[in-house]
Structures are given as structure tokens and as C-alpha cells.
C-alpha positions, -999 to 999 in steps of 0.1 A, spaced: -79 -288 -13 -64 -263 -36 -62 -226 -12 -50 -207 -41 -80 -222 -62 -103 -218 -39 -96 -185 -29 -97 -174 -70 -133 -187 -72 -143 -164 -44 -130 -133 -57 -145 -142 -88 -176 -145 -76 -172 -115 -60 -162 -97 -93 -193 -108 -109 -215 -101 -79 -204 -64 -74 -196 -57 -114 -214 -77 -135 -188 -93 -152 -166 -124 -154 -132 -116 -151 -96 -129 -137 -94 -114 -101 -57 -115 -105 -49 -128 -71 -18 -127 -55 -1 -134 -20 13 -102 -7 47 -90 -6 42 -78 29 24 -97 55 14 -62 71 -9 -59 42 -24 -92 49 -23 -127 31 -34 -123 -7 -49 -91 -29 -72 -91 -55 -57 -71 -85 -82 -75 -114 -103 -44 -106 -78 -17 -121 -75 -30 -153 -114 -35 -154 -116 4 -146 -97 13 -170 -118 -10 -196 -146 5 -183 -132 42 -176 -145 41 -139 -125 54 -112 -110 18 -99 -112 26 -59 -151 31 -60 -153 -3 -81 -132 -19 -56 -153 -10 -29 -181 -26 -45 -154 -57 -51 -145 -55 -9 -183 -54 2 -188 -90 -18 -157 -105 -4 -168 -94 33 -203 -116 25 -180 -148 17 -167 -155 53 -133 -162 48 -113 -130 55 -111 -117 88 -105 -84 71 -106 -67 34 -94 -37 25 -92 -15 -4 -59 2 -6 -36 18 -30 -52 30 -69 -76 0 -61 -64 -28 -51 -81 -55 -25 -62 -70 2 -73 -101 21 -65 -112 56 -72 -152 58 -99 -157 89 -84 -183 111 -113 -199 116 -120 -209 81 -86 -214 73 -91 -241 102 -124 -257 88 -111 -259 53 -74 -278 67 -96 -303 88 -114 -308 59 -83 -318 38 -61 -341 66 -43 -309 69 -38 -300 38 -20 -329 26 -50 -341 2 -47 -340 -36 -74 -334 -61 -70 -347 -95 -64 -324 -124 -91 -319 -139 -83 -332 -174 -60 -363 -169 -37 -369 -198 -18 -401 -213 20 -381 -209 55 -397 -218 83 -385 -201 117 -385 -219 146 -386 -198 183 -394 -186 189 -411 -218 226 -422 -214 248 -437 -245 257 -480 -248 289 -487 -234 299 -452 -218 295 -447 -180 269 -421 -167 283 -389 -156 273 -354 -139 264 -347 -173 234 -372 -169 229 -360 -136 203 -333 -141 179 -350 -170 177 -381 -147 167 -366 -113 144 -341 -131 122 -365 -147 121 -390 -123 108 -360 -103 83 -348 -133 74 -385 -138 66 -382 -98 48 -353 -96 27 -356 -128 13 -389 -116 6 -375 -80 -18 -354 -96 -33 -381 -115 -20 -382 -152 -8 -415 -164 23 -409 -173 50 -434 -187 94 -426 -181 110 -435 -210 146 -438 -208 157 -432 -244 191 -452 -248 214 -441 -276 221 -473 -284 228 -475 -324 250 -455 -346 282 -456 -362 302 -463 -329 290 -497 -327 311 -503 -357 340 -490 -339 331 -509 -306 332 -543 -328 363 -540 -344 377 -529 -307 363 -557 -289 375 -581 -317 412 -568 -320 417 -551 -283 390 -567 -261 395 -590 -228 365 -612 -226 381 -614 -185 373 -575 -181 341 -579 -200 326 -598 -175 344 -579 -145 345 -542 -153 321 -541 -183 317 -502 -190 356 -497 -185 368 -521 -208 344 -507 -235 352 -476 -231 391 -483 -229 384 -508 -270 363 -476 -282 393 -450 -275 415 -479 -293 397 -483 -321 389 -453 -327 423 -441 -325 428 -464 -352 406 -459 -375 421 -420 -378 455 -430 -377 449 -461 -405 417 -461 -436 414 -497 -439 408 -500 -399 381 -468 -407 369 -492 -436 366 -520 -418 344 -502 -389 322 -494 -417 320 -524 -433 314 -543 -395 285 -517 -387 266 -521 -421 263 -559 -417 252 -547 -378 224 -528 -394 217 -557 -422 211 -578 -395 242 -598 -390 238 -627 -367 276 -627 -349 276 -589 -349 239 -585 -337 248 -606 -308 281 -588 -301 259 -553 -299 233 -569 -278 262 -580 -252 272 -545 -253 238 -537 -246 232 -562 -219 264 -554 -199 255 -514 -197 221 -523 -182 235 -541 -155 258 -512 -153 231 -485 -154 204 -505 -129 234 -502 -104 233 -464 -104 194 -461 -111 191 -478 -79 211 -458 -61 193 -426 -71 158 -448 -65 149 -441 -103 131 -464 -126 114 -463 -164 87 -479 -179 100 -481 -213 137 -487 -226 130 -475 -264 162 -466 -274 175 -454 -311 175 -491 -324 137 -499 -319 128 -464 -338 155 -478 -365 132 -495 -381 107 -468 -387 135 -443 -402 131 -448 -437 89 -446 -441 93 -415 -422 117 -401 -444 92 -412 -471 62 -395 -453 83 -362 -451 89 -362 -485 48 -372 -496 41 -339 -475 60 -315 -492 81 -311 -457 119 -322 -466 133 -324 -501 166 -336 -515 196 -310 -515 231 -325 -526 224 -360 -517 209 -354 -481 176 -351 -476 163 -318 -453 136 -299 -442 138 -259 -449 117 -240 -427 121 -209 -447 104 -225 -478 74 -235 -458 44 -214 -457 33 -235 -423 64 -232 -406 66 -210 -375 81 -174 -380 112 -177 -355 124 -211 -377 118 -191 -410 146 -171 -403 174 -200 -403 186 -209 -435 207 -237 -424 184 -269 -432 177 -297 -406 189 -325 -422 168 -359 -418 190 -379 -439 224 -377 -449 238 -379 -484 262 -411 -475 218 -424 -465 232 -424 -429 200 -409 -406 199 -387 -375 188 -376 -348 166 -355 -361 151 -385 -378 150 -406 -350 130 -380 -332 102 -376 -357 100 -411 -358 96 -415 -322 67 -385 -321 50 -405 -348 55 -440 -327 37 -420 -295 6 -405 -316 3 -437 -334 8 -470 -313 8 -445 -278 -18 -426 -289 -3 -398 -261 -16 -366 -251 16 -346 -240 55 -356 -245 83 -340 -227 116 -341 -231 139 -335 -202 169 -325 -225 195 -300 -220 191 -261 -227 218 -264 -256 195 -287 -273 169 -263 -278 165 -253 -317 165 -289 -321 132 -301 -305 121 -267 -318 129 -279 -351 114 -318 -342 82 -303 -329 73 -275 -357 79 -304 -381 54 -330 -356 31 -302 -356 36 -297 -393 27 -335 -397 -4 -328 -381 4 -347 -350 -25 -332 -321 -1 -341 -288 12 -311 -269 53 -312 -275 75 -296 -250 112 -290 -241 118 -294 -204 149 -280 -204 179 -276 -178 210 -255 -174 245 -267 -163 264 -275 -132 291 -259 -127 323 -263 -107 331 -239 -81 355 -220 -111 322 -212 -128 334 -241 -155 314 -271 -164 317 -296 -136 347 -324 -143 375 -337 -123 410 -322 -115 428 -337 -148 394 -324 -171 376 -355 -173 336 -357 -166 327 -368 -132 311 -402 -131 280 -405 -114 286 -429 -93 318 -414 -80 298 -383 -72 273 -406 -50 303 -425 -34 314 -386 -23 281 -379 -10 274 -405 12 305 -406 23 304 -367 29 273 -373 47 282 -400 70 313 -377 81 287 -351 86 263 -370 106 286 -377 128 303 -344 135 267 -330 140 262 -360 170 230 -370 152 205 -396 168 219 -421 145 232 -454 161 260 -469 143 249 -501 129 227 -473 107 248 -451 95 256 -459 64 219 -469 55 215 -430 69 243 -417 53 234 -431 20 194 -415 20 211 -383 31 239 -381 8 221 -391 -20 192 -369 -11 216 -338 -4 222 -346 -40 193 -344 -60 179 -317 -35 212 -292 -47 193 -301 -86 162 -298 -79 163 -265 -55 171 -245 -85 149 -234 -116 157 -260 -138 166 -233 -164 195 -220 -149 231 -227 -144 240 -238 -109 272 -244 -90 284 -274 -74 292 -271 -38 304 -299 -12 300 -272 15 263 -261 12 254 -300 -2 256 -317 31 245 -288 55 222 -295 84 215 -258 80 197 -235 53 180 -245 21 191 -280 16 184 -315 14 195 -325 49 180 -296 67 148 -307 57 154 -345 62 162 -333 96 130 -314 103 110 -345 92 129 -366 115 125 -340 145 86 -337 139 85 -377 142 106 -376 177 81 -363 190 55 -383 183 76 -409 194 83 -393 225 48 -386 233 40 -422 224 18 -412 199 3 -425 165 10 -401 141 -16 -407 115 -43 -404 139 -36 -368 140 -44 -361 106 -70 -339 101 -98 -327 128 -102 -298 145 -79 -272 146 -75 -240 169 -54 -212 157 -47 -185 182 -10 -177 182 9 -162 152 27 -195 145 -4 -212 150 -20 -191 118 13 -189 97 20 -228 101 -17 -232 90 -13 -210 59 24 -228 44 -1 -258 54 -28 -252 31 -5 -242 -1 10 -278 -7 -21 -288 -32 -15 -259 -49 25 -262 -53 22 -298 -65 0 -291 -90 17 -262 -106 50 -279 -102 38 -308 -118 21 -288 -151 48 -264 -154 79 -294 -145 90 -271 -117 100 -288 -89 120 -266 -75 85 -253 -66 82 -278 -42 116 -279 -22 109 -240 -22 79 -254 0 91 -277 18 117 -254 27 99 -228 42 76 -253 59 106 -271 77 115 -235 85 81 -221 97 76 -252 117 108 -244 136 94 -209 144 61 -226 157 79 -254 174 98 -234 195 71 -205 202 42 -233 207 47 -262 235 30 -291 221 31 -325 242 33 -301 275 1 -278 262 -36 -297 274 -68 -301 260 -79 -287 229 -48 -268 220 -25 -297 227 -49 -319 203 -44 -291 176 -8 -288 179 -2 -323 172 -26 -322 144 -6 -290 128 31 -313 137 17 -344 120 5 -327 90 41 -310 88 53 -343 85 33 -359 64 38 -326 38 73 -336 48 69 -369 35 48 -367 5 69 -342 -9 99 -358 -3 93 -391 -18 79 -371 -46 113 -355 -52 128 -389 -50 145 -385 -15 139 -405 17 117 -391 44 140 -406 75 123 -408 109 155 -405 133 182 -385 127 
């Protein structure tokens, strides 16, 4: 049950009943809840169209919407606008009807999607830097499928390029097979500064890198099984901290399985007139194409597919990988949860897809920064990026000091299991709690709070709604849906956050907002609170006890879902 939806059908219905005409209604909550619960805005501009005074059309509009039974009272107001008051009664009916609210419909068009996301390099550790593109899509992944898309994560590994001719020659002159096997990342990391240092300091060591990474790419069996070791210990590496944040993928295509494919695409950009040769490197210029879009026709630097030493790109790799998903995938949609800095790129890779006559829809899903406290990009004291799995071990450590300061219902053979869901979860709720388009700071302090607009806080109202069904003995899911009786003003404004969660998943999910649904969540843990303390529940009888509970467990289970949708742990006791 979609409210927002549903309520849009009637006011269109009304429009055409009272006007004639099919129109938006332009509904929209109010800003004040003295004016009621939503106004219908589509009549002025239709006046205007029409050159009819806009308050005697809304009248029309407000005797319609009085015929549809679910407003307790409409009123014109203003030049002409249409405000509705929710009738508590239907409100009721329609939340029965839908457990509560917590049933979702399917979109109505389900799409094939691929979700590109985290994407971390071979043989470098993950750090804060990977920190936003991870928990993001794992959250799009989530919320796309909730609403029934098929939808595959692919976790897009940079995992060829010229440093693996660098990593070889480390491994081979610096490398301890001991701290291979023992601290894999580190030592790789530790033979790449090496060698890298080096090859600037000495040509034939450059040379030699060079020479190493071409028989890589010819196919070199001694080198090919070096790279694949490198390969093999970073996955081990990686699963460690994907399991920690509770992520997964479907697909591991990284740079070397689209390798292949580089030099026919390269070929089919050149057939179609897109990319032609300029000093040795071959480019695409969007000003000299009559197809290209408007905004790209203005930058006369070229993107460059192919370099004039025949070395390719990413810009290459990423047409490539467009034409692997329309061709063998044979997707509908493909996002990429990249960075905001990266935008003119994809830009770039999607005119050109589109200019390739690829049909899939292409779009950025990008992110802003996290910043330190400073207002500077997040790293450690001594200016190094923060690993990720440092950050984690801070956080549940944070929380478990937390927990206990608080005096939470948490026994002690639990805590760190409790400490862990909550530290991780105060984590990814800090990301996801902001537009995804904006810069955010980083702060320990408002992280692990029990109070406000974060992760705990609402962990904490899930686990205070399932107290007390366990102190009234009760089986929660029994309570979901049925009849519902909604008298007191908590009552009716518990029952309204109720009946928006179909609507917030499914524009969170088509837009990749989640922060649409911890805005939710939020205000439900919140609005609960009020109801909880205005409205006894176990101690009320009869029909309005039975309510209660119905309106408690469909707070939790709104709880729930949209917890585990975000990626972090509904937790029954805290």
C-alpha cells in the first residue's frame, strides 16, 4: 500500500470529475499540521491555463474530494489551494489492509539493473575512501530489489594496469614469501612503494617493469600466476571486511575480464565515426560530433580511449563494460556508485554509450566526501587514509564503551556481538543519513549516540518496541495487521508515519536515496516515543489494547525491514 499513491489517484479523479480534465493534482504534505495532512496544488496552474478564477475551480475540486471518503475535512484555502485532513477511520481500514503498512507492491515495470559499486584496487587495503561507494550500493542493491527489480552488485576490481608490472618486479627483488602468506595487503603494499621508488630513481628498473607487465598482458605463464596470487590474497583480504559491513556482490568483473574486449571496441569507435586518431592516441571529440550532447560540445579537451604508447583506459574499459551489459546482460538500467569528482567522466562514457546506440538507462549515482572534523578529507593524524577496517575496529569498540556507560539491557557474554551490530551500524547509518550528494563530517561524538538522528537511537527503539512484547508475553507477528482504533493524537500521527514506508522505499529505491529511508525510520522511532509514552499499551483493555499492540508491532517490523534494508542489524534487547 502506497498512501502517497493512493491518495494522487483520488485527487485526480477528483480533478477530472469536477474539471473535466486529466491533470497532476500536485499533492503535497503540508508544512503545517494546523492546515491538515496533504493539499492538492494542481488547480492554480489549471486556472491560469484556463483564465478562471482558481478558488471557484477549487471548490468544484473540494466538493469531489468530500464524495471519496477519506478526509475527515477539505478545505479550500489561500489563491486556491485544497487542503486534506486524513479520516482516521480510513486511514485505519487501508493500514489493516497492508499488515500495517509494512507491505510492498512491486514497481510496476521491473527492470534487469547492475549496480556498480565499492570497486577497491589489487593489492591496496580498503580505506574511508571506499567507505561511501560500498555501503551506498549495497543499500541501492537492497532497496531496488525490495521493490522487485532483479538487480545484480558488481564489485568492479581494478585489478590490471601498469602497477602490476611494478608489483612483480617488487615481489621478485623485495618480497617475503613469510609476510605473503601472514600479512598479505601490507607486504604488497610495502614491495609496490619499493619498486616504485625504484623505478624513478633508476630507467632500467622502469624498463624492466615494463618489460614484466607486457609479457603479463601477452599472457606469461610465471607472471600470470604471480598476478593471480596477488589477486587471490586481496580477496581473502577484502571478504574479511565485506563481512564485517554484511555486504556481498554477485559479480567480481574487474578491469582484466573487460581486457579482452578493449581493442574491438576501440575498433567499433572508430567504424562509427566516434573517436579518431590525434598524435598517436586515439580520442573521441565531443565538439566535432553533431550527436553529441550540448554541455560536452563545449570541452575541447578529447577523452582519450587509447593512448599513443597503445596503452588503454579507463575510459575504454568503461565502454567496453556498457557494451558487455547490453550485449551478454542484456540490462535495462546500470548505475554507478562513483564519487562526485568522477562526474564528466561517466558523462563522457554515457553520451558515447548512448552515441553507440546502446537503449539501457546510464546513471551516475554519485556521493560527496567525508570529512574530518577540520573540514579536510578524512585521514589519520600523520596524513595517511584511514583503513577501513581500523575505522570498524573504532566503532565497535566505541560502542561497546558506550553500551555500557548507557547501562543497556545487554548481558556480558553479548556484548561484543552487540557492540559489533551497533558500531558497525552507527557507521553506515552516519553515510547513509545524509544526501548522498553532499559532503559530510565525521564525528565519533554524534556516531555512537543513543540520542538524536542516528544509528543507535534507532536500533534502540526497535529493541524497546520488542521488550515489550516480550514482557507482555506476546507473539509479535500475530499483531500485524487487523483492526485498528485511532482516537488519541498519537494514535492518528503514529498511523500516518505508518502508512508512508511503501512510499519511502520505493522513491528511495528509484531515485538511490536512502537517506530517504533513515529520514523515516527516524521520525518513526521518534513519533513512536511520543505515542508510547502518551498511550499505555499492555495496561489499556479490549479493543484499544489489541490496536496498540497492532500499531507497536508494525513499528517494529518498519523498524526491521528498513534496517536490514540499509544493511544494519535490527537487535531485539538492548
Amino acid at each position: 500500500m502506497r498512501l502517497e499513491r493512493l491518495l494522487e489517484g483520488l485527487a485526480k479523479n477528483a480533478l477530472h470529475a469536477a474539471l473535466g480534465v486529466d491533470a497532476d493534482p500536485v499533492l503535497r504534505a503540508t508544512a503545517d499540521a494546523k492546515h491538515g495532512d496533504y493539499q492538492v496544488n494542481g488547480v492554480l496552474p489549471l486556472a491560469k491555463r484556463e483564465k478562471k478564477n482558481p478558488r471557484e475551480l477549487a471548490d468544484l475540486v473540494a466538493k469531489e474530494l468530500e464524495r471519496q471518503g477519506a478526509f475527515a475535512g477539505v478545505e479550500v484555502a489561500g489563491p486556491g489551494f485544497v487542503n486534506l485532513r486524513l479520516d482516521p477511520a480510513w486511514l485505519a481500514k487501508v493500514l489493516a489492509e497492508s499488515a500495517g503498512g509494512t507491505v510492498l507492491e512491486p514497481a510496476a515495470t521491473r527492470e534487469k539493473i547492475v549496480v556498480d559499486y565499492s570497486s577497491p584496487n589489487i593489492a591496496k587495503q580498503m580505506h574511508v575512501g571506499h567507505l561511501r561507494s560500498t555501503i551506498l550500493g549495497a543499500a541501492v542493491v537492497s532497496l531496488l530489489r525490495a521493490v522487485g527489480h532483479e538487480v545484480l552488485g558488481d564489485n568492479h576490481l581494478g585489478d590490471w594496469g601498469t602497477q602490476f608490472g611494478l608489483l612483480i618486479v617488487g615481489m621478485r627483488r623485495f618480497g617475503s614469501e613469510e609476510a605473503l602468506e601472514k600479512t598479505p595487503i601490507e607486504e604488497l603494499e610495502r614491495v609496490y612503494k619499493l619498486a616504485t621508488a625504484a623505478a624513478k630513481e633508476d630507467e632500467a628498473t622502469a624498463a624492466e617493469a615494463r618489460a614484466e607487465l607486457a609479457k603479463l598482458q601477452a599472457g606469461d605463464a610465471a607472471n600470470r600466476a604471480l598476478w593471480q596470487r596477488f589477486i587471490d590474497v586481496t580477496r581473502k583480504s577484502l571478504d574479511v571486511i565485506y563481512a564485517r559491513l554484511g555486504v556481498s556482490f554477485d559479480l567480481w568483473l574487474g578491469e582484466s575480464f573487460f581486457d579482452p574486449m578493449l581493442p574491438s571496441t576501440c575498433q567499433l569507435l572508430e567504424e562509427k565515426g566516434l573517436a579518431r586518431t590525434d598524435a598517436g592516441a586515439l580520442c573521441v571529440f565531443f565538439p566535432e560530433l553533431e550527436s553529441a550532447p550540448a554541455d560536452l560540445k563545449k570541452i575541447k579537451e578529447p577523452f582519450i580511449v587509447r593512448k599513443s604508447d597503445g596503452a588503454y583506459l579507463y575510459a575504454s574499459t568503461d565502454v567496453a563494460t556498457a557494451l558487455y551489459r547490453d550485449r551478454e546482460m542484456h540490462t535495462d538500467r546500470n548505475l554507478y556508485v562513483v564519487d562526485a569528482r568522477q562526474g564528466l567522466h561517466f558523462k563522457q562514457v554515457f553520451a558515447v554509450a548512448k552515441m553507440l546506440g546502446l537503449p539501457q538507462r546510464f546513471e551516475h549515482v554519485s556521493f560527496g566526501s567525508v570529512l574530518g572534523e577540520d573540514g579536510k578529507p578524512l585521514k589519520t593524524r600523520d596524513g595517511k587514509a584511514i583503513t577501513l577496517a581500523s575505522l570498524l575496529d573504532e566503532a565497535e569498540s566505541r560502542a561497546a564503551d558506550r553500551i555500557r556507560e548507557e547501562g543497556l539491557d545487554v548481558p556480558e557474554e553479548e556484548l561484543a556481538e552487540v557492540a559489533r551490530a551497533v558500531g558497525v551500524g552507527a557507521v553506515k547509518w552516519a553515510d547513509l543519513k545524509q544526501n548522498r550528494t553532499s559532503d559530510y563530517v565525521f564525528s565519533w561524538e554524534k556516531l555512537i549516540s543513543f540520542k538524536g538522528n542516528s544509528g543507535p537511537y534507532v536500533q534502540y527503539a526497535h529493541a524497546r518496541v520488542a521488550s515489550l512484547f516480550r514482557k507482555g508475553g506476546l507473539d509479535r507477528s500475530a499483531y500485524l495487521g487487523g483492526a485498528l482504533t485511532l482516537e488519541a493524537p498519537e494514535e492518528k500521527e503514529l498511523a500516518k508515519r505508518l502508512a508512508l514506508f511503501a512510499d519511502v522505499i520505493h522513491a528511495a529505491a528509484e531515485t538511490a536515496q536512502p537517506h530517504l529511508v533513515c529520514d523515516h525510520l527516524y521520525e518513526l522511532a521518534r513519533v513512536f516515543s511520543g505515542f508510547y509514552e502518551a498511550c499505555p499499551v499492555l495496561k489499556s483493555e479490549g479493543a484499544t489494547r489489541e490496536s496498540r499492540l497492532r500499531l507497536a508491532a508494525a513499528t517494529a517490523e518498519q523498524l526491521r525491514q528498513g534496517l536490514t534494508l540499509l544493511g544494519i542489524v535490527a537487535i531485539d534487547r538492548m
